[in-house]
C-alpha positions in Angstrom: 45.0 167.9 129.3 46.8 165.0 128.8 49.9 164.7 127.6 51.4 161.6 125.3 55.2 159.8 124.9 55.8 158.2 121.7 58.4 155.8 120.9 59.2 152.6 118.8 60.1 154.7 115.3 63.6 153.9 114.1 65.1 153.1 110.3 63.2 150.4 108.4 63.1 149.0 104.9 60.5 148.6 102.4 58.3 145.6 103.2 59.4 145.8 107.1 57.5 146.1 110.5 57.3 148.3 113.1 55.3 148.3 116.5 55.1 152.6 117.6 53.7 152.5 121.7 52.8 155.9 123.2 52.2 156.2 126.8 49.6 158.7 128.2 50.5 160.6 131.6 46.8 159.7 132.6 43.7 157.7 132.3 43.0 157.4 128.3 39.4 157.0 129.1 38.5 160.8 130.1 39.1 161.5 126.1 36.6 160.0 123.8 39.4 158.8 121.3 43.0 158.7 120.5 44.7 158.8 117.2 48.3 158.5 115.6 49.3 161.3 113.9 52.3 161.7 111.3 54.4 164.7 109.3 56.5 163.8 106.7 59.5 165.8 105.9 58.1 169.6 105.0 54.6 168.7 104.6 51.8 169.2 106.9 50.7 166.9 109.8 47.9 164.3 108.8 46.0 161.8 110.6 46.4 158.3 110.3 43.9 156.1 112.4 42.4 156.6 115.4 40.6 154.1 118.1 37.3 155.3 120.2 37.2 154.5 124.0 35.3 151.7 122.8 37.3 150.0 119.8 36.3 151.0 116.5 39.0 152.2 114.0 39.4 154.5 111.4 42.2 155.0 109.2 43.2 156.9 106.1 43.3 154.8 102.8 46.7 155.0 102.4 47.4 152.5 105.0 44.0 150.4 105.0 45.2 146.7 105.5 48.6 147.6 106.5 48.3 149.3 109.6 46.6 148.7 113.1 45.9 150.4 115.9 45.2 149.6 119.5 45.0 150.5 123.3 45.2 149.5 126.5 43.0 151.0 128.9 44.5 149.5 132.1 48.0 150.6 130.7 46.9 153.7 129.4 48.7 152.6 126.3 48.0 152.9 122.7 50.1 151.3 120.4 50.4 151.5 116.0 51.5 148.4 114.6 52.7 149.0 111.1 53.3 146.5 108.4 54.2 146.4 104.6 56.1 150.0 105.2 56.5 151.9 101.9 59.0 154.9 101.8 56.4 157.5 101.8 55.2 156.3 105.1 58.6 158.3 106.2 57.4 160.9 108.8 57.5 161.9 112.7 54.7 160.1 114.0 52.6 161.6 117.4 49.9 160.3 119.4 47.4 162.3 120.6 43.6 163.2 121.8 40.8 163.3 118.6 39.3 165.2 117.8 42.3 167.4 118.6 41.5 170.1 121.3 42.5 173.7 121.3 45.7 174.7 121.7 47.6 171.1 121.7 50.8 170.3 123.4 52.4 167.8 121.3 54.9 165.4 122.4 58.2 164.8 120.5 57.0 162.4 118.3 59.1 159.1 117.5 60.9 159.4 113.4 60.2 156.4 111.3 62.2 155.8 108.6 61.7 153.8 105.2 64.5 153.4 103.0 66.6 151.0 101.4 
């Protein structure tokens, strides 16, 4: 199974940017598709968007037009580029396999936070 190392997330304010990179210990292209993941503060963890071996995109509504994702195959890299950041967008964000598999070992996730 692979296994995924998130980074990027740091303090932000409304309005700002942030780039999020995870790094896979392996070849992304054994799993049909990777997502981002998030969990704000006491509430449960949601998807966000996720990227097939081949491309496409999905993403929740809530951050249609302001976020995009991406990989890199040959760097085994996927990366969440995050614009526009409102302060509910606060969470611990994870990348990971999708559809998730049984029993999933979750990395430590990288924090963003939105305030002013």
């Amino acid at each position: 199974q692979l296994q995924f190392v998130e980074s990027g997330g740091r303090w932000v304010q409304p309005g700002g940017s942030l780039r999020l990179y995870c790094a896979a210990s392996d070849n992304i292209n054994i799993i049909v598709a990777v997502a981002w993941y998030r969990q704000p503060p006491g509430k449960q963890r949601e998807l966000v968007a996720v990227i097939s071996r081949g491309g496409s995109t999905s993403y929740v509504d809530s951050v249609k037009g302001r976020f995009t994702i991406s990989r890199d195959n040959f760097k085994d890299a996927v990366f969440l580029q995050m614009n526009l950041l409102k302060p509910e967008d606060t969470a611990a964000f994870y990348c990971y396999a999708y559809p998730i598999p049984d029993a999933p070992s979750w990395g430590q996730g990288t924090q963003v936070t939105v305030s002013s």
